[in-house]
N, CA, C, O and CB atoms as a CASP TS submission, in Angstrom:
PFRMAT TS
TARGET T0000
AUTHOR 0000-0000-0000
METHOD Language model
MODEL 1
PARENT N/A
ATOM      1  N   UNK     1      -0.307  22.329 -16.906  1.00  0.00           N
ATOM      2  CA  UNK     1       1.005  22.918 -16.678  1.00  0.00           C
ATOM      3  C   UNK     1       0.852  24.411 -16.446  1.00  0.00           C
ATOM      4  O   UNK     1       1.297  24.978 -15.447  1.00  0.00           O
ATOM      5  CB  UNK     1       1.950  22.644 -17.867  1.00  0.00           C
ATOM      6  N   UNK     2       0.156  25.050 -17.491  1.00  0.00           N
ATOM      7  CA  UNK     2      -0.156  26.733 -17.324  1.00  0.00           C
ATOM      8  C   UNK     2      -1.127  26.683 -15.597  1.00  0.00           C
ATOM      9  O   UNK     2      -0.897  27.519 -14.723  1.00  0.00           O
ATOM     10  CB  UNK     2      -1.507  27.495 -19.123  1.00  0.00           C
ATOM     11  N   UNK     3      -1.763  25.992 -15.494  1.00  0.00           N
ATOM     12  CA  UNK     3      -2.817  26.397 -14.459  1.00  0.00           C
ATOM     13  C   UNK     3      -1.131  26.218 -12.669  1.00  0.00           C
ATOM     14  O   UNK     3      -0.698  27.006 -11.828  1.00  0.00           O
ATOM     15  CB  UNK     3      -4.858  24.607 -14.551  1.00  0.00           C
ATOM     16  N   UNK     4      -0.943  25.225 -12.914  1.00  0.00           N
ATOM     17  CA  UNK     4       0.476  25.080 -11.980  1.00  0.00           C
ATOM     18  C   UNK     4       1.463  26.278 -12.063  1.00  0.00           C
ATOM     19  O   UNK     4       1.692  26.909 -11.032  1.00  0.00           O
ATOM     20  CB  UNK     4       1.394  23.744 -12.480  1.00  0.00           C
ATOM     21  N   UNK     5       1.982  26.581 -13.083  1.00  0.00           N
ATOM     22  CA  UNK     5       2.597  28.250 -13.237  1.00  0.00           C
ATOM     23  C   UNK     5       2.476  29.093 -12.356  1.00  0.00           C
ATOM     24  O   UNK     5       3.064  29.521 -11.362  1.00  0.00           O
ATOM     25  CB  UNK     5       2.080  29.048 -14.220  1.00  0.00           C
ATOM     26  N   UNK     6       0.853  29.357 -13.412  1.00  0.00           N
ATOM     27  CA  UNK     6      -0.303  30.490 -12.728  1.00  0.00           C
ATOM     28  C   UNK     6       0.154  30.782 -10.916  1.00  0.00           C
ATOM     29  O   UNK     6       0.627  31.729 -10.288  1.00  0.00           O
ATOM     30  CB  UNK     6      -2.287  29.573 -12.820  1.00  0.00           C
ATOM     31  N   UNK     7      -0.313  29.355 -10.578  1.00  0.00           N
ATOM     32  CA  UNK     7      -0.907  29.069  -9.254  1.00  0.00           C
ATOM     33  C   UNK     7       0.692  29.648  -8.703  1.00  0.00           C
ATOM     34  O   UNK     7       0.619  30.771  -8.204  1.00  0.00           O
ATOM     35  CB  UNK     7      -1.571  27.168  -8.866  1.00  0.00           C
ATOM     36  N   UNK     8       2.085  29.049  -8.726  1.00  0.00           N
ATOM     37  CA  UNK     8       3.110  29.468  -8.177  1.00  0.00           C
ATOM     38  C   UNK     8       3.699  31.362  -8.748  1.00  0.00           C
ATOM     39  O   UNK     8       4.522  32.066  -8.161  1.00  0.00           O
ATOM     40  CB  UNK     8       4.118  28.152  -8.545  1.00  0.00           C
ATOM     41  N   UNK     9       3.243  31.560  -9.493  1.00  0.00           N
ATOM     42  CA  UNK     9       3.843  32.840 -10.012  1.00  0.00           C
ATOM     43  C   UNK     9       2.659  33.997  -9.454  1.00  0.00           C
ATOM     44  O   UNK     9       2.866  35.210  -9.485  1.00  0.00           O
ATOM     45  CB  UNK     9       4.058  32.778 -11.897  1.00  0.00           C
ATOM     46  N   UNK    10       1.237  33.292  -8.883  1.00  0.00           N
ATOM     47  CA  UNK    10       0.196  34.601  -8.832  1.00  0.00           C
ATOM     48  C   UNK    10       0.626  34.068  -7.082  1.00  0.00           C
ATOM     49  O   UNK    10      -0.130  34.654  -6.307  1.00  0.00           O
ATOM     50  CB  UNK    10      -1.978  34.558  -9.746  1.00  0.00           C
ATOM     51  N   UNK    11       1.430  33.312  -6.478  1.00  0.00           N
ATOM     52  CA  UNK    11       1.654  32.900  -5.258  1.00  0.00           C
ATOM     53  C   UNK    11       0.006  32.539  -4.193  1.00  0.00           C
ATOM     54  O   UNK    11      -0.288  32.693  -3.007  1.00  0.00           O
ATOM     55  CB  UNK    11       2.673  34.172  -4.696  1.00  0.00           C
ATOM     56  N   UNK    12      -0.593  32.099  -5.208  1.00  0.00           N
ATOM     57  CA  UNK    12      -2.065  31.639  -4.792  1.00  0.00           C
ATOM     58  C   UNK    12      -1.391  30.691  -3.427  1.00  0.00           C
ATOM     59  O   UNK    12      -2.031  30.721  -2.376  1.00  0.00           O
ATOM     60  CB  UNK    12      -3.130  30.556  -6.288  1.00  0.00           C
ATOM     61  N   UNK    13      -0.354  30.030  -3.476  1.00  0.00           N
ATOM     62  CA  UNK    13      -0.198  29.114  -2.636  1.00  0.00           C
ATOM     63  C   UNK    13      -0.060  29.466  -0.814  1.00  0.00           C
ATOM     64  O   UNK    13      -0.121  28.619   0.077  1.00  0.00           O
ATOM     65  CB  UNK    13       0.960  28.501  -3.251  1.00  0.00           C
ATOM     66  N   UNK    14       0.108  30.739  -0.670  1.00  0.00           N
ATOM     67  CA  UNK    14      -0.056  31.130   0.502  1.00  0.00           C
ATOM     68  C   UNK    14      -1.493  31.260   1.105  1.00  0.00           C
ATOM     69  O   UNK    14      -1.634  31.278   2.328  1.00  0.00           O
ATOM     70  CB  UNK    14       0.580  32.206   0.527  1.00  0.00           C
ATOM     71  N   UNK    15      -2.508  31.347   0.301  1.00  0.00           N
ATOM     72  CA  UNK    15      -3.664  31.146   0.414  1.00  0.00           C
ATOM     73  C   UNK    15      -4.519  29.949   0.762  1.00  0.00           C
ATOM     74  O   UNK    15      -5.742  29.822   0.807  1.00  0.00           O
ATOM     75  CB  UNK    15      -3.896  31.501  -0.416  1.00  0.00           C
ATOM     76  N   UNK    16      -3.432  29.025   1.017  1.00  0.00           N
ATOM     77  CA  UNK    16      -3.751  27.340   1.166  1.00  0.00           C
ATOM     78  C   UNK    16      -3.704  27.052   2.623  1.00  0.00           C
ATOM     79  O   UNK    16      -2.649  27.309   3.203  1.00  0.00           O
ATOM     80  CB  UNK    16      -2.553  26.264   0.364  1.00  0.00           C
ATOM     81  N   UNK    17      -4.951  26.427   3.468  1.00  0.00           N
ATOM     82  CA  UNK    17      -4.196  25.765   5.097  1.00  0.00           C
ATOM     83  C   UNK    17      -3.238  25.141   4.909  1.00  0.00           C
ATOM     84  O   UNK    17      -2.831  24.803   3.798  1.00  0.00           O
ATOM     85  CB  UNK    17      -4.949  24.735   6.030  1.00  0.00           C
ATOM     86  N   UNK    18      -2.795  24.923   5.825  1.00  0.00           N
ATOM     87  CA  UNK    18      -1.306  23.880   5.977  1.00  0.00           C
ATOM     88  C   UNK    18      -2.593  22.247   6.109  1.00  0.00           C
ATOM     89  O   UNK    18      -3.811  22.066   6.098  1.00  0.00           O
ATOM     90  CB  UNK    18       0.170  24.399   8.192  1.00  0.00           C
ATOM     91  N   UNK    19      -1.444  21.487   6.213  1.00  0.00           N
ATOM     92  CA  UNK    19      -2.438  19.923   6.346  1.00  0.00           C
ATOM     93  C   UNK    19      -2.542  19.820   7.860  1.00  0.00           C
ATOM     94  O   UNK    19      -1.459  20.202   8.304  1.00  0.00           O
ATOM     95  CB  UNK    19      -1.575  18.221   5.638  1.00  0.00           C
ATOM     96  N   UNK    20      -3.373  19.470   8.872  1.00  0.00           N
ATOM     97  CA  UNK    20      -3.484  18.932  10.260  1.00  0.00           C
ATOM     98  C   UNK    20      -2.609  18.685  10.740  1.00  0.00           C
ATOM     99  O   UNK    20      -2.152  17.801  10.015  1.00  0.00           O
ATOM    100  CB  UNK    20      -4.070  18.020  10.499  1.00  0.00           C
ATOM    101  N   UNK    21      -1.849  18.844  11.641  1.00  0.00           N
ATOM    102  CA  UNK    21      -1.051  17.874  12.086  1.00  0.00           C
ATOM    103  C   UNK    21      -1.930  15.966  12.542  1.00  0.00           C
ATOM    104  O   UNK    21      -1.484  14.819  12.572  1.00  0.00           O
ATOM    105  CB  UNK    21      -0.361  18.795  13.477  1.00  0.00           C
ATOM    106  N   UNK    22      -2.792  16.363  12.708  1.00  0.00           N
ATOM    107  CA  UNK    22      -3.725  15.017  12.103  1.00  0.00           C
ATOM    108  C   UNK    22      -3.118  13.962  11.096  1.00  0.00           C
ATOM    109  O   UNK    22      -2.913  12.748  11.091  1.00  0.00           O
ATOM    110  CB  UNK    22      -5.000  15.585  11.255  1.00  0.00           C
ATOM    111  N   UNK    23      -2.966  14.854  10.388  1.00  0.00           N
ATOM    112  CA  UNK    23      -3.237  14.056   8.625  1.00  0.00           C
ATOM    113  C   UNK    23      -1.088  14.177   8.665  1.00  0.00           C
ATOM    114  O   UNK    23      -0.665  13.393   7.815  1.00  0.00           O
ATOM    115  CB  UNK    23      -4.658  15.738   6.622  1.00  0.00           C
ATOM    116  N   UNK    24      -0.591  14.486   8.974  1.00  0.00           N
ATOM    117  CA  UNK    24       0.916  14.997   8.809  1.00  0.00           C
ATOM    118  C   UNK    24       1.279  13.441   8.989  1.00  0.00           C
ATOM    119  O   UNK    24       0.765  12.549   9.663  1.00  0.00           O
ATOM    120  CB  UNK    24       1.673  16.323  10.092  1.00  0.00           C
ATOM    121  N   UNK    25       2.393  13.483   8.095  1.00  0.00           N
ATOM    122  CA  UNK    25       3.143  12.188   7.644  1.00  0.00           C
ATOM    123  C   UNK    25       3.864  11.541   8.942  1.00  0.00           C
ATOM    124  O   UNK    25       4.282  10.416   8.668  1.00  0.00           O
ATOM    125  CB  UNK    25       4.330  12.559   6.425  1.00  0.00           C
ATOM    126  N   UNK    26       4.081  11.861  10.040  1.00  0.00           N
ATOM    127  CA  UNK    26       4.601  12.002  11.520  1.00  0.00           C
ATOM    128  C   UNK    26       3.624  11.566  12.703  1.00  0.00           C
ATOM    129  O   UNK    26       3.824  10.890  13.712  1.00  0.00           O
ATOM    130  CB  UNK    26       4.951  13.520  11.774  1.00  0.00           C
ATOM    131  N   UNK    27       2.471  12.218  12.190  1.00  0.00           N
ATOM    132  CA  UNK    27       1.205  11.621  13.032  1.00  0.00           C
ATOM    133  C   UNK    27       0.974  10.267  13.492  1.00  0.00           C
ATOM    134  O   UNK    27       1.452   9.435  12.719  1.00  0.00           O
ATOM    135  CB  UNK    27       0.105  11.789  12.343  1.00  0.00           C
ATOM    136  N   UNK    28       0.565   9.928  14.205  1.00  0.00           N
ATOM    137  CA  UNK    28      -0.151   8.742  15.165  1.00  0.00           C
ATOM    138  C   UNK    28      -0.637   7.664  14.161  1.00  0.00           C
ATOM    139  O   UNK    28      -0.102   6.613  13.810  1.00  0.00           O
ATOM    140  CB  UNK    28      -1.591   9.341  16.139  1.00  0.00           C
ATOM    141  N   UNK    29      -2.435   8.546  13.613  1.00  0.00           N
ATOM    142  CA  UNK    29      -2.699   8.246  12.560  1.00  0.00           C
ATOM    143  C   UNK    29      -2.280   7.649  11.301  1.00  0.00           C
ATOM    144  O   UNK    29      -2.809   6.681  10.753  1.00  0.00           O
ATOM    145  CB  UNK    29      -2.929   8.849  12.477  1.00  0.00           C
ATOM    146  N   UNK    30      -1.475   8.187  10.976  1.00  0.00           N
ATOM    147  CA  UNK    30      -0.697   8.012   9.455  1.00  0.00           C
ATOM    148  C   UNK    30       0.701   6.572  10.109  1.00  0.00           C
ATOM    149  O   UNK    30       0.484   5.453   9.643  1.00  0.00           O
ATOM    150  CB  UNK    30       0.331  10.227   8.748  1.00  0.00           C
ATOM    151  N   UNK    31       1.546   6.649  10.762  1.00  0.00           N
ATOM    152  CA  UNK    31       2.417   6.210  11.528  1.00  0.00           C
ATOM    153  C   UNK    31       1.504   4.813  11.551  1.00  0.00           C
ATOM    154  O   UNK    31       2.167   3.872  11.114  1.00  0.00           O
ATOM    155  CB  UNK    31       2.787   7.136  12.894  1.00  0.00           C
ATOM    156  N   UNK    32      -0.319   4.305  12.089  1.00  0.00           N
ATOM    157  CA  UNK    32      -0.705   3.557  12.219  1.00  0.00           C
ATOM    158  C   UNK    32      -0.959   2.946  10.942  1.00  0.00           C
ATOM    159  O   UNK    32      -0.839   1.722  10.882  1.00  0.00           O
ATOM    160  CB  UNK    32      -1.392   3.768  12.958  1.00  0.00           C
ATOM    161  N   UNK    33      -1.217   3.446  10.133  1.00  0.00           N
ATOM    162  CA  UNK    33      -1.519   3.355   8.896  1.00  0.00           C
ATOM    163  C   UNK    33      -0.513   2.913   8.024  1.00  0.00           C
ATOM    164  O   UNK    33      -0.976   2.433   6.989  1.00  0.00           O
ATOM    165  CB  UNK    33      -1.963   4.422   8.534  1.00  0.00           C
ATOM    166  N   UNK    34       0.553   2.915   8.089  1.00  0.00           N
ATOM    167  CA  UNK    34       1.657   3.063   7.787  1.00  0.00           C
ATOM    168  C   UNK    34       2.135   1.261   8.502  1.00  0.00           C
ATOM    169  O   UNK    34       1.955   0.282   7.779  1.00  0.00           O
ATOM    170  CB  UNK    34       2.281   4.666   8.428  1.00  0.00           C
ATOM    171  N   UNK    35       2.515   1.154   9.429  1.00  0.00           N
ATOM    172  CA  UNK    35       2.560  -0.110  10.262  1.00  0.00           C
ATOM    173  C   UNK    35       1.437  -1.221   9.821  1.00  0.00           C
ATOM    174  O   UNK    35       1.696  -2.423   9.883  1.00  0.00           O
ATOM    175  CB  UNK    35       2.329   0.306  11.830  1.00  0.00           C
ATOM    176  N   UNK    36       0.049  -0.678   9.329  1.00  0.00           N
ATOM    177  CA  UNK    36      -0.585  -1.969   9.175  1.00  0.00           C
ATOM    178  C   UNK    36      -0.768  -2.619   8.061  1.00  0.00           C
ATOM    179  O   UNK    36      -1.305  -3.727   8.053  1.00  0.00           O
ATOM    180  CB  UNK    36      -1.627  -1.956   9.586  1.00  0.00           C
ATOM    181  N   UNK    37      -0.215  -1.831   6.647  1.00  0.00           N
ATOM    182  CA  UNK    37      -0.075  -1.609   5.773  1.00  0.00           C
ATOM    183  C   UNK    37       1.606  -2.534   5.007  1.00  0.00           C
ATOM    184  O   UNK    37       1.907  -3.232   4.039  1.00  0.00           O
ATOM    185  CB  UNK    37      -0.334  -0.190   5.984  1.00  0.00           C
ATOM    186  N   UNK    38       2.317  -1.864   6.339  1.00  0.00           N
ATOM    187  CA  UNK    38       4.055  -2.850   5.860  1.00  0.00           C
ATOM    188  C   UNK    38       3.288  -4.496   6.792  1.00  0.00           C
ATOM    189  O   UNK    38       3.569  -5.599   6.322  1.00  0.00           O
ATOM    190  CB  UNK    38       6.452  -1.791   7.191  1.00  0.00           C
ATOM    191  N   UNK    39       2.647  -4.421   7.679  1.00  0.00           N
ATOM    192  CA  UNK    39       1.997  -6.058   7.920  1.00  0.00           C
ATOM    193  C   UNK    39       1.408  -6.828   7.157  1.00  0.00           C
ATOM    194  O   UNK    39       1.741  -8.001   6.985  1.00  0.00           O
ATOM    195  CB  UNK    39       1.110  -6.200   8.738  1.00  0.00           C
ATOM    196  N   UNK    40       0.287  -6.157   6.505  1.00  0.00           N
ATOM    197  CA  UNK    40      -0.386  -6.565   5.372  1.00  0.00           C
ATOM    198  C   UNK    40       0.324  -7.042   4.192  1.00  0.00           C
ATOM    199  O   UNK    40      -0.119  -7.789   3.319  1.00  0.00           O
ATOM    200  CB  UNK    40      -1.118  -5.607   5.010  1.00  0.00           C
ATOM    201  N   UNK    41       1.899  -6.329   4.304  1.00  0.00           N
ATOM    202  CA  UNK    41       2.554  -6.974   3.108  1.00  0.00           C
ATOM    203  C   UNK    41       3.436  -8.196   3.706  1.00  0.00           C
ATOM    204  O   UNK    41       3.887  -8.945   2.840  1.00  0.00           O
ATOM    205  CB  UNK    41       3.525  -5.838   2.239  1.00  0.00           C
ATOM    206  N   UNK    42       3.657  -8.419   4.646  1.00  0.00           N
ATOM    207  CA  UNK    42       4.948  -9.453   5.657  1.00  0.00           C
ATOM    208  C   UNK    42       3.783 -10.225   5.600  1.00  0.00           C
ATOM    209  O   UNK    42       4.189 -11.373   5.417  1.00  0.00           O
ATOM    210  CB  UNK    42       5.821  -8.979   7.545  1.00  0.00           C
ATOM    211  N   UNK    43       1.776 -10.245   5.689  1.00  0.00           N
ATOM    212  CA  UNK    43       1.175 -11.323   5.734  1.00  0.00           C
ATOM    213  C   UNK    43       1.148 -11.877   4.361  1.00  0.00           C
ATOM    214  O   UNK    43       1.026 -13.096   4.480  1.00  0.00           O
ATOM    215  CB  UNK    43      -0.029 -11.155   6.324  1.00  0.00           C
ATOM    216  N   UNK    44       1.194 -11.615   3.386  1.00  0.00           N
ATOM    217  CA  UNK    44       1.530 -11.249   1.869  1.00  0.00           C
ATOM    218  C   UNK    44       2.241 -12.598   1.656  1.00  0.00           C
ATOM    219  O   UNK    44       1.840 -13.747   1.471  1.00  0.00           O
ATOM    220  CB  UNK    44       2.574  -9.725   1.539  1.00  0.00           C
ATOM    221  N   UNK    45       3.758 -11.871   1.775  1.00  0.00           N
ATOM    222  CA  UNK    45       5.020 -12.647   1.735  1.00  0.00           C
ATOM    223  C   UNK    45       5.031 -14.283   2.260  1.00  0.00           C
ATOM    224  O   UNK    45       5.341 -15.180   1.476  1.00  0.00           O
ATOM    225  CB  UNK    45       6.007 -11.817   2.626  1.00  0.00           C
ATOM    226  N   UNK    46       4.669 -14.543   3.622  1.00  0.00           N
ATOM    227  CA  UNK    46       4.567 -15.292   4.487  1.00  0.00           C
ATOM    228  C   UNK    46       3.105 -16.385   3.899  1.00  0.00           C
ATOM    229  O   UNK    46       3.042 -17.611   3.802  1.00  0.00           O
ATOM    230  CB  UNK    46       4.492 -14.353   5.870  1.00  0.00           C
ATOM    231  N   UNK    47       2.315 -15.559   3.666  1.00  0.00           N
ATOM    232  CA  UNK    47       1.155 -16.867   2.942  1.00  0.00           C
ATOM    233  C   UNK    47       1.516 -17.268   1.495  1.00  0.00           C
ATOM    234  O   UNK    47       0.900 -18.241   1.061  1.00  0.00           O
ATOM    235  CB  UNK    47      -0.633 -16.263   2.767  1.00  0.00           C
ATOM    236  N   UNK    48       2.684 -16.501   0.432  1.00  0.00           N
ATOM    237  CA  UNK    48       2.818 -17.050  -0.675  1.00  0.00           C
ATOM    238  C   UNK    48       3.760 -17.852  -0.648  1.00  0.00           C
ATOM    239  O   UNK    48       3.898 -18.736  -1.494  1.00  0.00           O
ATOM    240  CB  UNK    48       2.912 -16.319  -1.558  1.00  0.00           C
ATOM    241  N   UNK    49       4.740 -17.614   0.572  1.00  0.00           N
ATOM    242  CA  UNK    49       6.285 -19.148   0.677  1.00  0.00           C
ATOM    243  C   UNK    49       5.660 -19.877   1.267  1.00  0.00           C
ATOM    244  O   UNK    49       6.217 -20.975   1.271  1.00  0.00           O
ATOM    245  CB  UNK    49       7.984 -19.056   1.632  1.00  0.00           C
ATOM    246  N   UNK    50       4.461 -19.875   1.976  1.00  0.00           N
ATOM    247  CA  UNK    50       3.998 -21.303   2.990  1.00  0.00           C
ATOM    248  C   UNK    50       3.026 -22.185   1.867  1.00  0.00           C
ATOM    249  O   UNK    50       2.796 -23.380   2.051  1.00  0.00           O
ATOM    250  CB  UNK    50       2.804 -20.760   4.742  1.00  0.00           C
ATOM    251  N   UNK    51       2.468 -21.394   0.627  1.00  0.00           N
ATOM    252  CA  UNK    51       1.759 -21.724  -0.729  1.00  0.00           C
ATOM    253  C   UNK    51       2.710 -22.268  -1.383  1.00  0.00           C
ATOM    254  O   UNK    51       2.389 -23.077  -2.253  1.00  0.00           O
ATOM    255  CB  UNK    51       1.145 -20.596  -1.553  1.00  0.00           C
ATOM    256  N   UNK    52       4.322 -21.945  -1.126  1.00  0.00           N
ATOM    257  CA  UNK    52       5.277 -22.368  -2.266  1.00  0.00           C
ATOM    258  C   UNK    52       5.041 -23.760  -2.023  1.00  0.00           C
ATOM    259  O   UNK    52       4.553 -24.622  -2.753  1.00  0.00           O
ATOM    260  CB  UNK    52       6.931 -21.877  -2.212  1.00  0.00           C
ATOM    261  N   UNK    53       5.832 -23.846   0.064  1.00  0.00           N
ATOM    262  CA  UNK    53       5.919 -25.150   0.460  1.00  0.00           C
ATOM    263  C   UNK    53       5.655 -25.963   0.583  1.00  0.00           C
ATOM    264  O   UNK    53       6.288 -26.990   0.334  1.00  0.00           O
ATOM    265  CB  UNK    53       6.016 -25.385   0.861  1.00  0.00           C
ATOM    266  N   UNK    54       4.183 -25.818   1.197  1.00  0.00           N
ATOM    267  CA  UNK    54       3.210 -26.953   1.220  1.00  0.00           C
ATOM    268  C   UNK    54       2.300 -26.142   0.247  1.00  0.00           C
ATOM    269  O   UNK    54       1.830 -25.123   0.754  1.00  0.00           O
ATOM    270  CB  UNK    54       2.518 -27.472   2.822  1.00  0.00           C
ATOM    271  N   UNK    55       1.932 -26.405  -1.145  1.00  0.00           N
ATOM    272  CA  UNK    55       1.081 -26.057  -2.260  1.00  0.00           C
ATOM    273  C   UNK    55      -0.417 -26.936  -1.480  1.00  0.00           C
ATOM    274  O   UNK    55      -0.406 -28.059  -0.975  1.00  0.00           O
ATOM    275  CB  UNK    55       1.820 -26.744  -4.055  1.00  0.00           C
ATOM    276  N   UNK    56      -1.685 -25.920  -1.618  1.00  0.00           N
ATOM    277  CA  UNK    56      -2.464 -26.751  -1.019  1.00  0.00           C
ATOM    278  C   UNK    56      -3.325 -27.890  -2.028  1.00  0.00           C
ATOM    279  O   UNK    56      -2.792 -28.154  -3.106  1.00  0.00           O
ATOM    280  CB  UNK    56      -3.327 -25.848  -0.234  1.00  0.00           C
ATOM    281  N   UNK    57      -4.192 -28.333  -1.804  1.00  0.00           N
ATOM    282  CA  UNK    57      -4.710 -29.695  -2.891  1.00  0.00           C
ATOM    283  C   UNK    57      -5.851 -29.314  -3.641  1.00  0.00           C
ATOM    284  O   UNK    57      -6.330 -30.163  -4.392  1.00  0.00           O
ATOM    285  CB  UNK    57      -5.224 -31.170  -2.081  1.00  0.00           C
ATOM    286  N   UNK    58      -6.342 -28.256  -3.580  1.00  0.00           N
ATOM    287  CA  UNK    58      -7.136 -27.504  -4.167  1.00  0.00           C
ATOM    288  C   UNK    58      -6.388 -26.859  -5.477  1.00  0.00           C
ATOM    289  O   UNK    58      -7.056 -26.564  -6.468  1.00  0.00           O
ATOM    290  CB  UNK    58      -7.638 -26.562  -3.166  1.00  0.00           C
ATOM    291  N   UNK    59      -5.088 -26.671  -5.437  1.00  0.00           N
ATOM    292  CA  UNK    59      -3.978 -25.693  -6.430  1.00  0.00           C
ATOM    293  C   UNK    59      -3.669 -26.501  -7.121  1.00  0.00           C
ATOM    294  O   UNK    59      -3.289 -26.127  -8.231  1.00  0.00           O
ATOM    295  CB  UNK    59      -2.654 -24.970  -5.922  1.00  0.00           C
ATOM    296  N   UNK    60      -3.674 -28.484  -6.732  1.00  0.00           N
ATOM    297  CA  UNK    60      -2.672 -29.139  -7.872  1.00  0.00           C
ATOM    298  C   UNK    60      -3.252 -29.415  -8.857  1.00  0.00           C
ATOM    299  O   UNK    60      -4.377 -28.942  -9.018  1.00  0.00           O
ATOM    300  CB  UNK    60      -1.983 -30.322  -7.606  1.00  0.00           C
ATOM    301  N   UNK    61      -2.619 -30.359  -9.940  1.00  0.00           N
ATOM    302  CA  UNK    61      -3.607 -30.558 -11.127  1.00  0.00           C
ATOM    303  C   UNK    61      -4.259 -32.054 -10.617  1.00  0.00           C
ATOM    304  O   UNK    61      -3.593 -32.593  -9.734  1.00  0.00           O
ATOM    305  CB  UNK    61      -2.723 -30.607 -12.863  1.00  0.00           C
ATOM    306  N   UNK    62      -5.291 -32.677 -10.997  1.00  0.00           N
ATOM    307  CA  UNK    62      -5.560 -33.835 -10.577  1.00  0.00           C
ATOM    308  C   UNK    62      -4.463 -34.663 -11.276  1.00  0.00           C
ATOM    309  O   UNK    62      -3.781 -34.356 -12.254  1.00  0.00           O
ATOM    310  CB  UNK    62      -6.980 -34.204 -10.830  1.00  0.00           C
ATOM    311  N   UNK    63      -4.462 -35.903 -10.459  1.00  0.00           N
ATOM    312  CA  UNK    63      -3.770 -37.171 -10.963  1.00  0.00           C
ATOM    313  C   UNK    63      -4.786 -38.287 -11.347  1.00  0.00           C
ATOM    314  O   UNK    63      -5.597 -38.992 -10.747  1.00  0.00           O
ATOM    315  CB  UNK    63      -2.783 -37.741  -9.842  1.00  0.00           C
ATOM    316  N   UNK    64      -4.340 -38.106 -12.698  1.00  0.00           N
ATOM    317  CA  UNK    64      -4.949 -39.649 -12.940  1.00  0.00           C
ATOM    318  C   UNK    64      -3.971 -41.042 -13.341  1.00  0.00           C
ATOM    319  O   UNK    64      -2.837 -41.092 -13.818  1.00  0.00           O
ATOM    320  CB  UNK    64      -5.989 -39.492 -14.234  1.00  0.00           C
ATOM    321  N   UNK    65      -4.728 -41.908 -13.016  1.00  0.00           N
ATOM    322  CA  UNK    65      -4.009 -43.297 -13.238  1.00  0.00           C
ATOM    323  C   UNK    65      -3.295 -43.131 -14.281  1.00  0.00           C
ATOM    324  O   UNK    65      -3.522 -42.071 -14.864  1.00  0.00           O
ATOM    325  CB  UNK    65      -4.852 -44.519 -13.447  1.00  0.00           C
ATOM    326  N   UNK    66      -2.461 -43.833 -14.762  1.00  0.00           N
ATOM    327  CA  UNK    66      -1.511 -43.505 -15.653  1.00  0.00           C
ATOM    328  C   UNK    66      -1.817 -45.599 -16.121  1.00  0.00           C
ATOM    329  O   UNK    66      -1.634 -46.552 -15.364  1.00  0.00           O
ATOM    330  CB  UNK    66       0.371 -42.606 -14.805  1.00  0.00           C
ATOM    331  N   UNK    67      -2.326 -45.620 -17.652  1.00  0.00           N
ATOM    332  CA  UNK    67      -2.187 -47.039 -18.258  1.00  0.00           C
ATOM    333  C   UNK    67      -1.909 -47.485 -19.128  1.00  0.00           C
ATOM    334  O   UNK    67      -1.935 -48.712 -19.228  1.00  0.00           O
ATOM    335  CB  UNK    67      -2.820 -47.575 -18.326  1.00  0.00           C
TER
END
């Protein structure tokens, strides 16, 4: 907390680069990253309701004869 203070009250922070526009939350990059990431979760979603529906036969419990 003191070292954060410090850093805004001795205005160390003008002393900092800015980030890339590279690396900037707006970028290409990030924007791609961003898109494959909300897919990765829609593939997510989509393989655990198709697991709901058809549960595969590897997941059930065995059946045994019943006597």
């Amino acid at each position: 907390k003191t070292d954060f203070i410090n850093f805004i009250s001795d205005q160390e922070w003008k002393s900092i680069e800015p980030v890339s526009s590279w690396f900037g939350p707006s970028s290409f990059l990030m924007s791609s990253m961003s898109a494959l990431f909300q897919l990765s979760m829609w593939i997510r979603i989509m393989v655990f309701l198709a697991d709901c529906i058809c549960p595969s036969k590897r997941q059930r419990a065995p059946q045994y004869p019943h006597s």
